[in-house]
N, C-alpha and C positions, 0 to 999 in steps of 0.2 A: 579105651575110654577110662578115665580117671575113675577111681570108685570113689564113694560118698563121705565125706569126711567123717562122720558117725562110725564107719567104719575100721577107716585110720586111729582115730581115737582111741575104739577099743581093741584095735591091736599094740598101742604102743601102751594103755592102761595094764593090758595082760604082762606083756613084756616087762614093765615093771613090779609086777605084783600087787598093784592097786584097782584092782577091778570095781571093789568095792565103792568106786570114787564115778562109777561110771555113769549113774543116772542122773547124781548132780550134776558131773560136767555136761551131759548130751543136753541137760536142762536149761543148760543159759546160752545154748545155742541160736544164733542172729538169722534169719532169712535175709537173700538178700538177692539180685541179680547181676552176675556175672555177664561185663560185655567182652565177649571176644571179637577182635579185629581178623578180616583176613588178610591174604596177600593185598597189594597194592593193584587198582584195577580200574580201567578206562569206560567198562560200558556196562556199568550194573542197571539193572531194571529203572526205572522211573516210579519211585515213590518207596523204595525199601530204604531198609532202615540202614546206617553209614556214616561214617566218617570221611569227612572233607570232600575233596572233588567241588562239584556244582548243587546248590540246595535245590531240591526239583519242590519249585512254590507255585502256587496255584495261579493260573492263567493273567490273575488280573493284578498280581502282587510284585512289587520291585522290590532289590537286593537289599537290604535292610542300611541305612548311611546316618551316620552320627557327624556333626560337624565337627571337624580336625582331629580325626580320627577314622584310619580305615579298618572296620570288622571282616577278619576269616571268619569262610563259614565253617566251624566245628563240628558239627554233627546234629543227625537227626535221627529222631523215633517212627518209624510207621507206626502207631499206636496197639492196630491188629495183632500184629508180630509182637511186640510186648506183653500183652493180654495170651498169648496164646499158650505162654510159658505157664501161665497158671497163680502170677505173682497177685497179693492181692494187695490192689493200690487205691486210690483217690482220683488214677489218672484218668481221661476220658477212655471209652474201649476202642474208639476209632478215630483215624485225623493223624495227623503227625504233629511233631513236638520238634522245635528248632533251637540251637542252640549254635552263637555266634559270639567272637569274642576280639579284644583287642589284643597282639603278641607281641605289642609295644608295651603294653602294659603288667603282660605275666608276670616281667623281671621286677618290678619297681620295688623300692625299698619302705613304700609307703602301698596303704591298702588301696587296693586301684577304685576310681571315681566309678559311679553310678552307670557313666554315659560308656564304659569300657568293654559293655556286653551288652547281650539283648538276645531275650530267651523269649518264643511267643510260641500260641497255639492256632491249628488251622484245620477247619474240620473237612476241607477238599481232598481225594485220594484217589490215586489210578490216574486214571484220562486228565482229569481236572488240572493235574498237575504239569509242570514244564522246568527243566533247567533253567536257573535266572541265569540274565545275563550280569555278568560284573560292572559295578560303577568305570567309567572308561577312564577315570583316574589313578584303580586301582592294579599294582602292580602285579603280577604272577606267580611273585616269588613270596605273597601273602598266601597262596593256595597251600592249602592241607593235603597229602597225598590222600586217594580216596581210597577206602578201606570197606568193605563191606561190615556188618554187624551180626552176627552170634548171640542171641540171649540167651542162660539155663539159670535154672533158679539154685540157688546154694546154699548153706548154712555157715556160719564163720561163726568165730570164739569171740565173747566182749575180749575189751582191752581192759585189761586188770593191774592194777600196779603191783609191783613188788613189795612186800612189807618187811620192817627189819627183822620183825619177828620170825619170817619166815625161812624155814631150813633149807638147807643145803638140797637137801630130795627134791620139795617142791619146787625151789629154782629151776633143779635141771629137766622138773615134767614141763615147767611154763615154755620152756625152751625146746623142750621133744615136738610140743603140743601147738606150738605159734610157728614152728619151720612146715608143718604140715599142710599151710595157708600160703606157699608160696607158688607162684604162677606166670607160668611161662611166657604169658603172651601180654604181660603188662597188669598194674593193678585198675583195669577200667571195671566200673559198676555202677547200680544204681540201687537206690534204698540202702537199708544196713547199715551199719555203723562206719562211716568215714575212717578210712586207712589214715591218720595224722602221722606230719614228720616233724612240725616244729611246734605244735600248739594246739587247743583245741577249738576244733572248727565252727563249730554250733556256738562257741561264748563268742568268737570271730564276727561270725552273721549278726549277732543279737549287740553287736556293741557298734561293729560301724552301719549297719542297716538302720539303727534307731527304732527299731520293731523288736518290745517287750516281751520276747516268746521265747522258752527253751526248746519247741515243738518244733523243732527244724524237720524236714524231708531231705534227703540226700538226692536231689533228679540223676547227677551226673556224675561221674569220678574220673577224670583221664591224668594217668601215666604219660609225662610231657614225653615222654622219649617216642610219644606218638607222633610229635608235631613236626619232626627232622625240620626245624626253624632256626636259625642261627641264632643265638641270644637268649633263650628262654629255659636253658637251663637245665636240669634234672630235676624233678618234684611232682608235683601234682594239683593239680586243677580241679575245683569244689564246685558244684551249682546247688544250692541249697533253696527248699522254699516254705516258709512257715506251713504248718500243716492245717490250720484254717483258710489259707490262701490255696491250698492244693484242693482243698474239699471245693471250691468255689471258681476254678481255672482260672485266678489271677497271676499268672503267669509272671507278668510283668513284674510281681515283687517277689522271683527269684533275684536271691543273693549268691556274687561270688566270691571266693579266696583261694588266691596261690598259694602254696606253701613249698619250700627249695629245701635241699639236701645243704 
């Protein structure tokens, strides 16, 4: 088991001779939820939480369909199983959380339309629930490997810019101190500060959503290299949702952005 970054920290602070740096930095440390995927797998429970495969939706609900556009389903939250980690969020404590997207649209070179995903909540769980069946239009080769889900809760570094001022030393702790945050199994998570590769994500939501908020929530972060999708690239995948919309389960005005290497 990984030990806790607080940890790491202050062995690389010792190691350097800057100890004395050490309550600042544990100080601006981010809570966040770390998703780990597992292996690739055919028969996981009905209503746990996962990536791809089949959305198990409640009895009386169909596969989610936007016209001229087919949605994979991306993944879902059993809500329990998130709450259980101890994170403290806005989100309901029980119910699942669905998250479905368009892989026509990840690549685009413009910010993908509105109708390209669709994130809703459902407060059915266990029994109530059932595998959708797919729209019979849609192909097979839209399917997401199914992945089980892992949540623990974790603490990350803000992102801090370099300043010119800054010396030679402190460069190379920023550098000791941000390889420390790297992870094996992809950068998926929820809450915390959005891992950005080409821009920031939060002025992203607030500029093409037309919603006046810097209060963004992070729902979702997936590391495309999840998606073994032909076309979609290296980067990463954002569900974002104002944080007065999370306080109120308006779901529906989660916002998304890709961002490519």
């Amino acid at each position: 088991m990984s030990q806790p970054i607080e940890n790491k920290i202050r062995h690389v602070l010792t190691e350097s001779g800057l100890e004395e740096m050490e309550e600042e930095i544990l100080s601006t440390l981010i809570p966040y939820l770390q998703i780990q995927p597992g292996a690739e797998e055919e028969d996981l429970p009905i209503g746990t939480s996962k990536f791809g495969g089949y959305p198990d939706l409640p009895m009386d609900e169909r596969y989610p369909e936007v016209p001229g556009r087919m949605l994979s389903f991306l993944a879902q939250y059993n809500l329990e199983e998130l709450a259980a980690t101890g994170t403290v969020s806005s989100l309901p404590k029980r119910g699942m959380l669905y998250f479905f997207i368009s892989l026509d649209d990840i690549h685009r070179p413009t910010p993908p339309s509105p109708d390209a995903w669709v994130v809703f909540y459902r407060e059915a769980m266990g029994a109530d629930l059932r595998p959708a069946l797919l729209p019979d239009e849609m192909s097979r080769e839209l399917l997401i490997p199914e992945r089980s889900i892992t949540f623990s809760l974790e603490k990350q570094l803000p992102d801090v810019e370099a300043s010119t001022d800054m010396n030679e030393l402190y460069f190379h702790l920023m550098d000791q101190l941000y390889d420390l945050e790297e992870r094996e199994d992809g950068d998926h998570q929820a809450f915390g500060q959005p891992l950005e590769i080409s821009g920031n994500v939060i002025q992203e939501c607030s500029q093409h959503s037309g919603i006046p908020t810097d209060d963004w929530v992070l729902l979702l972060q997936v590391d495309t290299s999840l998606l073994e999708h032909e076309g979609t690239g290296l980067g990463m995948l954002y569900f974002c949702i104002p944080q007065e919309d999370l306080f109120t389960h308006r779901f529906n005005r989660t916002w998304f952005v890709a961002q490519h290497h």
